[in-house]
TORPA-4810 file (N, C-alpha, C, O; in nm, 3 decimals):
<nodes>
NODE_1_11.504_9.325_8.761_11.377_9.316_8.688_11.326_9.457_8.656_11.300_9.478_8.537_X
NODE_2_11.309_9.555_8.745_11.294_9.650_8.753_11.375_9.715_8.666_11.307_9.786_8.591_X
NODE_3_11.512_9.723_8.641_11.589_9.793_8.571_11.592_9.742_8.405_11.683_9.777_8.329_X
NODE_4_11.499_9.671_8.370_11.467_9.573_8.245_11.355_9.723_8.138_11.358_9.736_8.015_X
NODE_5_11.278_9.803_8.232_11.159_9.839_8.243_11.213_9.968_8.185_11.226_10.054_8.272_X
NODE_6_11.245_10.005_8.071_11.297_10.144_8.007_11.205_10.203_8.003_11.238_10.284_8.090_X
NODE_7_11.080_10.244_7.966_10.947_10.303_7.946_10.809_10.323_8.096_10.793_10.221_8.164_X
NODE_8_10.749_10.410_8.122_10.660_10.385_8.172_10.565_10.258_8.210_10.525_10.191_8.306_X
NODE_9_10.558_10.271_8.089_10.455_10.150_8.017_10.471_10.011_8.104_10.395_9.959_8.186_X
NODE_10_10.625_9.965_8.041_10.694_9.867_8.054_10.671_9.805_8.229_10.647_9.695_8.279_X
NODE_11_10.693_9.942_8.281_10.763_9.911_8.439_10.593_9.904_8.489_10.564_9.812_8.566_X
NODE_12_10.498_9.986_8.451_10.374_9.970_8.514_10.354_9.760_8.433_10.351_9.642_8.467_X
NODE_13_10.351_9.803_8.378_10.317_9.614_8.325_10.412_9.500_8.424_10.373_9.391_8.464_X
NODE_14_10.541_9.561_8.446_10.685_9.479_8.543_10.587_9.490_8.704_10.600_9.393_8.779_X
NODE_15_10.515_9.580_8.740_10.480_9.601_8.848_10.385_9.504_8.877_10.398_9.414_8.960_X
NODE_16_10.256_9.534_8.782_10.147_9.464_8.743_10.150_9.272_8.765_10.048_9.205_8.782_X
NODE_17_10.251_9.233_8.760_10.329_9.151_8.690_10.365_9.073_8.840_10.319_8.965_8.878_X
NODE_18_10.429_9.133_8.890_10.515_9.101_9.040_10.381_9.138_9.150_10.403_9.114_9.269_X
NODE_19_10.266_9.185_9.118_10.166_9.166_9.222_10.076_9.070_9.171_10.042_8.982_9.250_X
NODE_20_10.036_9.066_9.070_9.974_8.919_9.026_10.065_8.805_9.104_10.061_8.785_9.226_X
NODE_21_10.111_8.766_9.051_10.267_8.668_9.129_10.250_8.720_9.276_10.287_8.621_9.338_X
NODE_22_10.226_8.788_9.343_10.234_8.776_9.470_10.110_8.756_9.529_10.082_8.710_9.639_X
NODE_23_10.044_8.795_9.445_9.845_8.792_9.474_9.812_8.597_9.476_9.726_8.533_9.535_X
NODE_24_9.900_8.561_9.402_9.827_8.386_9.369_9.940_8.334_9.465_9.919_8.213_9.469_X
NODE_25_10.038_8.357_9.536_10.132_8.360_9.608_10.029_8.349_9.768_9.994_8.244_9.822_X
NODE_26_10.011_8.433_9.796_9.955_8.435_9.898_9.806_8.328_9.915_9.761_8.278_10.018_X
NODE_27_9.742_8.314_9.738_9.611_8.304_9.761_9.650_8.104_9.797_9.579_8.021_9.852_X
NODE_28_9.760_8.093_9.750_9.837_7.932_9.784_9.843_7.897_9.901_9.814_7.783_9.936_X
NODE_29_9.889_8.002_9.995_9.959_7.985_10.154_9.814_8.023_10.185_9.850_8.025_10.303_X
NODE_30_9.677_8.056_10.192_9.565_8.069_10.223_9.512_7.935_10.257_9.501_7.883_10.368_X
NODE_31_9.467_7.868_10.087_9.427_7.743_10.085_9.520_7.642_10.165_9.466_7.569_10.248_X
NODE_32_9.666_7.632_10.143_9.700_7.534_10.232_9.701_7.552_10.341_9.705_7.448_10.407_X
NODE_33_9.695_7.693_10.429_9.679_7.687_10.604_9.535_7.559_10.575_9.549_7.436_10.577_X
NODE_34_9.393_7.645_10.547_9.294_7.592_10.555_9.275_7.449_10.490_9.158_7.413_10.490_X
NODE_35_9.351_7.374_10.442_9.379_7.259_10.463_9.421_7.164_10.527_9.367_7.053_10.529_X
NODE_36_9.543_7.204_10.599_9.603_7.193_10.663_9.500_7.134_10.848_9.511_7.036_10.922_X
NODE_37_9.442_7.215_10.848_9.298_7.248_10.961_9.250_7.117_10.958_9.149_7.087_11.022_X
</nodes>
């Protein structure tokens, strides 16, 4: 994925990209512990 990212630009947006996705990732495994309860 990373090696997709020819430009600055590109790879800050590839980065951007893979922490969003990990940000709603986590915010999933949050709500379902506290469901779970």
């Amino acid at each position: 994925m990373l090696a997709q990212a020819k430009t600055k630009k590109e790879y800050q947006k590839v980065m951007v990209e893979m922490l969003s996705s990990m940000d709603s990732g986590l915010e999933d495994e949050k709500s379902q512990r506290l469901q779970s309860k």
